[in-house]
C-alpha positions as CSV (number, residue, x, y, z in Angstrom):
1,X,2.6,-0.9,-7.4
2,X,5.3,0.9,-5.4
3,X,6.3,2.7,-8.8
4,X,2.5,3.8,-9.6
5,X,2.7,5.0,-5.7
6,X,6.0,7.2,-6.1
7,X,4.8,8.7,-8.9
8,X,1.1,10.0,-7.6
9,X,3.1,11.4,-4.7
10,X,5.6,13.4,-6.9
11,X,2.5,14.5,-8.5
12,X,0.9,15.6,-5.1
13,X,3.8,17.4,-5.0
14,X,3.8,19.2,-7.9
15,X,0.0,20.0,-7.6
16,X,0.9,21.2,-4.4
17,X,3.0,23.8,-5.8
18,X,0.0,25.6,-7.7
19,X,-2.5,28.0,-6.4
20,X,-5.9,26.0,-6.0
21,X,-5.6,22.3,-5.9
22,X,-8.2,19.6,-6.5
23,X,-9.6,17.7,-3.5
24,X,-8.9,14.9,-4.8
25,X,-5.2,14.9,-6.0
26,X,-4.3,14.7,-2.1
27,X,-5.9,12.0,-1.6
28,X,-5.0,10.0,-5.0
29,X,-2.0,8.2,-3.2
30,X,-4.0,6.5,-0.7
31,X,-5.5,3.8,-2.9
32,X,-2.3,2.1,-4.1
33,X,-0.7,2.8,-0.6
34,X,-3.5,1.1,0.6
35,X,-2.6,-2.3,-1.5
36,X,1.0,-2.1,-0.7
37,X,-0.3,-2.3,2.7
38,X,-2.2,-5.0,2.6
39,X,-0.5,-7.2,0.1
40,X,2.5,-6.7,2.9
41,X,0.2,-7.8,5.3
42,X,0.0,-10.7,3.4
43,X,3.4,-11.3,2.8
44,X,4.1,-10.9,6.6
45,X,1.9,-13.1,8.1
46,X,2.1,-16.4,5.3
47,X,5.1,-17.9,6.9
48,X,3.2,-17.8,10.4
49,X,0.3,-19.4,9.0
50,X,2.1,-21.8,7.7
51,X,3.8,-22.8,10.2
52,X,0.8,-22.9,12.3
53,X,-1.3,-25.2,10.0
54,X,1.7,-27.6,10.0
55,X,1.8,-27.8,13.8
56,X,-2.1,-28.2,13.7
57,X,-1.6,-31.3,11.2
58,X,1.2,-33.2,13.2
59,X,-0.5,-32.1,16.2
């Protein structure tokens, strides 16, 4: 995912270089930034919840 992210934002760049760009080439990156963000999100908070279901089960 961080690979397909890198390479729509050297594209923007390259677009950006032209005249008259699309609309929509800026705003390509934010779909797979979006799911590195959340699957970080993720990432981050599984040891917490993990450790607090196993103080709610000996608790």
């Amino acid at each position: 995912m961080s690979i397909f992210f890198t390479a729509t934002v050297i594209a923007n760049f390259a677009v950006m270089g032209q005249e008259a760009p699309p609309a929509w080439v800026t705003y390509l990156p934010l779909l797979p930034l979006a799911l590195l963000l959340f699957t970080g999100l993720y990432l981050f908070a599984v040891p917490y919840a993990t450790k607090w279901r196993g103080a709610r089960r000996s608790g």
